[in-house]
DSSP file (Angstrom, degrees, kcal/mol; ACC not computed):
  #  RESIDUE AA STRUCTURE BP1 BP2  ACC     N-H-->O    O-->H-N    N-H-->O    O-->H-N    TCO  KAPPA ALPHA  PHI   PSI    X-CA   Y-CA   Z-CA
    1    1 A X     >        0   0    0      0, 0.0     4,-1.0     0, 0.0     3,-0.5   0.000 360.0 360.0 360.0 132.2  -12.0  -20.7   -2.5
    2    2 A X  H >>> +     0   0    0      1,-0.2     4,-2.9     2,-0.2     3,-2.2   0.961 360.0  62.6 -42.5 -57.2   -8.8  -19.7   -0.8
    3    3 A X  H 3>5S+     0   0    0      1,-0.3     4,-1.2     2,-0.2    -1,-0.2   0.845 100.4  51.8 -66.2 -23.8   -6.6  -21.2   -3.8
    4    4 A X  H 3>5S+     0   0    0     -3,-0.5     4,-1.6     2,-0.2    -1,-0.3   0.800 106.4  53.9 -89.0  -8.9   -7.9  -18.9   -6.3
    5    5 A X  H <X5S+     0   0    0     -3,-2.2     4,-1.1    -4,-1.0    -2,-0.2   0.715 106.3  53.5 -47.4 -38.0   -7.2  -15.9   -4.2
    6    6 A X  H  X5S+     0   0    0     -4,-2.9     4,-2.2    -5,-0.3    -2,-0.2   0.837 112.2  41.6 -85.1 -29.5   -4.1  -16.9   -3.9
    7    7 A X  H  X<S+     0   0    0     -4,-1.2     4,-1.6    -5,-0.5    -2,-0.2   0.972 110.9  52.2 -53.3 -49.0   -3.7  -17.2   -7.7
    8    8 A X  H  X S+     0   0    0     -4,-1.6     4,-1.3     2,-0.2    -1,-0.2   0.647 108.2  60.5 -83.3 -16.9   -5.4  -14.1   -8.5
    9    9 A X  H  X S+     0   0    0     -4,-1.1     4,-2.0     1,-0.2    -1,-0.2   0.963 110.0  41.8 -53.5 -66.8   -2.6  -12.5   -5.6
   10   10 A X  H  X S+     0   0    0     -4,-2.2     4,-1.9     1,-0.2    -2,-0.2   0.834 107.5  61.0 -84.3 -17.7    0.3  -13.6   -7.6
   11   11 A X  H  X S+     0   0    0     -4,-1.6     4,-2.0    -5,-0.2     3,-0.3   0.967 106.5  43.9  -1.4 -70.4   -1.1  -12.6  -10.8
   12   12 A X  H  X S+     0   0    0     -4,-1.3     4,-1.7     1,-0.3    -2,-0.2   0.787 111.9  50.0 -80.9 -18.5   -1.3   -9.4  -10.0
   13   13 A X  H  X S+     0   0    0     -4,-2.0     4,-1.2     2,-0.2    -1,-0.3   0.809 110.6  57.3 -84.8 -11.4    2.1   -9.4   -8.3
   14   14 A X  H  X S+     0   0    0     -4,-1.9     4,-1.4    -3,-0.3    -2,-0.2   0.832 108.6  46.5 -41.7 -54.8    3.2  -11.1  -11.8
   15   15 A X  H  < S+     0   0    0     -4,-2.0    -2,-0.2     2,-0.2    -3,-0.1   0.571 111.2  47.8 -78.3 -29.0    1.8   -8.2  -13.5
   16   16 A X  H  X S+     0   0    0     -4,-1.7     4,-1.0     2,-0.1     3,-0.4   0.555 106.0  60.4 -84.7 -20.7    3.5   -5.3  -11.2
   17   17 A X  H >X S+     0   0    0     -4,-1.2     4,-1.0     1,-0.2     3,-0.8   0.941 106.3  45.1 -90.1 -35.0    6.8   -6.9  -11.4
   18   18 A X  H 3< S+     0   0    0     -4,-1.4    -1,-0.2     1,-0.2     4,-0.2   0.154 110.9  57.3 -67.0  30.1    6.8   -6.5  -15.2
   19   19 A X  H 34 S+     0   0    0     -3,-0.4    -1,-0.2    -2,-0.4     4,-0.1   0.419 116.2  33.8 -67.4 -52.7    5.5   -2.9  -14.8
   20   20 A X  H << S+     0   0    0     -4,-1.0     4,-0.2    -3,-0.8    -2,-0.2   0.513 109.7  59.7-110.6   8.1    8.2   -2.0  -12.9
   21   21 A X  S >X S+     0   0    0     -4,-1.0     3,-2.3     2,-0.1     4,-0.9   0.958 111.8  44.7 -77.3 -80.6   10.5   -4.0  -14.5
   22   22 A X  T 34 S+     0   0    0      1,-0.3    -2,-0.2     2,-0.3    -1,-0.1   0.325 115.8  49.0 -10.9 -14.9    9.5   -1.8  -17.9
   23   23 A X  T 34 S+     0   0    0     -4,-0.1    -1,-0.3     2,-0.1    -3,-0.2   0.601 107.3  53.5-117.4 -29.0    9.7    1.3  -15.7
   24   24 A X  T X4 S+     0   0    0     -3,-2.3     3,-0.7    -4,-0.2    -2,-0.3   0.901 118.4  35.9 -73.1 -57.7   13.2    0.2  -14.3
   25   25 A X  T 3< S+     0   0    0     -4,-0.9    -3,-0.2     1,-0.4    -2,-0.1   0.232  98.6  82.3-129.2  -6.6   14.6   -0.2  -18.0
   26   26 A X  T 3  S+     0   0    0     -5,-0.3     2,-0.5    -6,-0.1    -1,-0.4   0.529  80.8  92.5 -87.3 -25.1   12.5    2.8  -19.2
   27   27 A X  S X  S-     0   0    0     -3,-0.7     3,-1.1     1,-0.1    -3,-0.1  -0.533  81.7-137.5 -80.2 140.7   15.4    4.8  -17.7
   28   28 A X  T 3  S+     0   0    0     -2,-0.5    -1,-0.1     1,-0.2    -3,-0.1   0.953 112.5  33.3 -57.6 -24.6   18.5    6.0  -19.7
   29   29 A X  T 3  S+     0   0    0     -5,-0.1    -1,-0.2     2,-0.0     3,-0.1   0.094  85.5 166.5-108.7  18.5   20.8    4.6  -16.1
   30   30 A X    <   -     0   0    0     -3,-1.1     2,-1.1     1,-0.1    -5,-0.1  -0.038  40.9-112.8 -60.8 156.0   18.5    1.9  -15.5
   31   31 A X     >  -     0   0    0      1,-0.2     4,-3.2    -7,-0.1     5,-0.5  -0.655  22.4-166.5 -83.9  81.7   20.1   -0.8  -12.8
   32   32 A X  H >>>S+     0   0    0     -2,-1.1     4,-3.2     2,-0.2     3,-1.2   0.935  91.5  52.3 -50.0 -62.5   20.9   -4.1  -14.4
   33   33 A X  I 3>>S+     0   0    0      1,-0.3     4,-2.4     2,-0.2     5,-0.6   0.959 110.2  52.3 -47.3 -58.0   21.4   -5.9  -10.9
   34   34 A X  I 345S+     0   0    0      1,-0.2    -1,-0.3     2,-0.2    -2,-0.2   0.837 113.4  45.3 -51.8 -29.9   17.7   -4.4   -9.8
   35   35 A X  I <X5S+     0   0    0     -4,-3.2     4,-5.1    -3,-1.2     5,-0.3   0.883 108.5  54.1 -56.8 -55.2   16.3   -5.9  -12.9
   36   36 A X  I  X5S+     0   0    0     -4,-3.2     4,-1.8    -5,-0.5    -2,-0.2   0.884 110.9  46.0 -60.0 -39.3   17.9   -9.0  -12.6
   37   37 A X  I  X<S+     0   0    0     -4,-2.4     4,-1.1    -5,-0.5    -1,-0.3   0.809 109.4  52.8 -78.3 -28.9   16.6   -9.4   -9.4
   38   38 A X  H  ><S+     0   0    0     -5,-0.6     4,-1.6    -4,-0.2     5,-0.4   0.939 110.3  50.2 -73.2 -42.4   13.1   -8.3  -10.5
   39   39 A X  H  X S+     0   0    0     -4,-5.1     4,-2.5     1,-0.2    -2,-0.2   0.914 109.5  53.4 -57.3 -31.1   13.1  -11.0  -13.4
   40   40 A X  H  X S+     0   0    0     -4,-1.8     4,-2.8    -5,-0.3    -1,-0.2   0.910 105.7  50.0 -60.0 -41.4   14.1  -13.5  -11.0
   41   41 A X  H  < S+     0   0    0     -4,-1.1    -1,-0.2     1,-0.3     4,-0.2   0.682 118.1  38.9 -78.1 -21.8   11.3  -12.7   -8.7
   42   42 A X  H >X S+     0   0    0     -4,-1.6     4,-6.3     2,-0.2     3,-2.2   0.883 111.6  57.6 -72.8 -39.8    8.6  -12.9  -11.5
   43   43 A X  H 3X S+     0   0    0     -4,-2.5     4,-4.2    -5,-0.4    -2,-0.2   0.976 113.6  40.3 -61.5 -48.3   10.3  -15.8  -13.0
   44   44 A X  H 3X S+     0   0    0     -4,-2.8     4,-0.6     2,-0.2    -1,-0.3   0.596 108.8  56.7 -78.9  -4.5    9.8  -17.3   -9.7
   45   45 A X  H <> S+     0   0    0     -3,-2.2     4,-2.5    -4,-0.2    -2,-0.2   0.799 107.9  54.2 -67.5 -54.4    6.2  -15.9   -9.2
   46   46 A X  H  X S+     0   0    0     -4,-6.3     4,-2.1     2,-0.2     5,-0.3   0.968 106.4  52.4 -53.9 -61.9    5.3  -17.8  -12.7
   47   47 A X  H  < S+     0   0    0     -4,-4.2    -3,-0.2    -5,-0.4    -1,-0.2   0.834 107.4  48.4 -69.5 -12.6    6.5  -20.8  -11.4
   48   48 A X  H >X S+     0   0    0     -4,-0.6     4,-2.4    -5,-0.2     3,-1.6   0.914 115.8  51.7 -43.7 -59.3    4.4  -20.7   -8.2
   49   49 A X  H 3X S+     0   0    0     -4,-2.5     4,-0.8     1,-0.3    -2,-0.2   0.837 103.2  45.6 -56.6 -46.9    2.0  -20.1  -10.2
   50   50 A X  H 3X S+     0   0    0     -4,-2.1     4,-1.1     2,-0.2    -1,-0.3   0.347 111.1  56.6 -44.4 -11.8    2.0  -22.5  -12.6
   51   51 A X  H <> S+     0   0    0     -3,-1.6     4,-1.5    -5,-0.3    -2,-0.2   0.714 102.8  56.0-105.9 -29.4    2.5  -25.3   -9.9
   52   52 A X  H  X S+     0   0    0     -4,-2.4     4,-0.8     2,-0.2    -2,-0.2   0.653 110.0  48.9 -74.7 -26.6   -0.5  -24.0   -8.3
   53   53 A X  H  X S+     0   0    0     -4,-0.8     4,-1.3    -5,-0.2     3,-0.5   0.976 107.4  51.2 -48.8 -69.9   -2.5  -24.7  -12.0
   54   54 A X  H >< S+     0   0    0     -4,-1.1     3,-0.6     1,-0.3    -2,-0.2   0.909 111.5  47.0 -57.9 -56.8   -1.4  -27.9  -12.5
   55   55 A X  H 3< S+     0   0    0     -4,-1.5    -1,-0.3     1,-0.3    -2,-0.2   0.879 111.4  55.9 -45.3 -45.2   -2.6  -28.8   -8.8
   56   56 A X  H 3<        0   0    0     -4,-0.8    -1,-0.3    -3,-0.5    -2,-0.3   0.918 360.0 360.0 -56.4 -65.0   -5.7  -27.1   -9.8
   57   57 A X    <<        0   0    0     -4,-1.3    -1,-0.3    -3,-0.6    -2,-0.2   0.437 360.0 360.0 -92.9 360.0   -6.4  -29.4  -13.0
């Protein structure tokens, strides 16, 4: 099914922005605005996702 591709998609891009979010912050000089902008982009990856669950169930 298409829709679980697309689930298992943003997972994994779920999972690579908190890698490099962790990798970002893993520096002594790390870039608060480049963080902030990475949480956003998860935060807003989770809520795709999650709206794509609920459809699901």
């Amino acid at each position: 099914m298409a829709l679980d591709g697309h689930m298992q998609e943003l997972s994994e891009k779920h999972k690579k922005l908190q890698e490099l979010i962790e990798s970002e912050m893993a520096h002594p000089d790390w870039d608060e605005v480049r963080v902030a902008a990475l949480k956003k982009e998860k935060l807003r990856v989770k809520d795709e996702l999650e709206r794509l669950r609920s459809c699901v169930h």
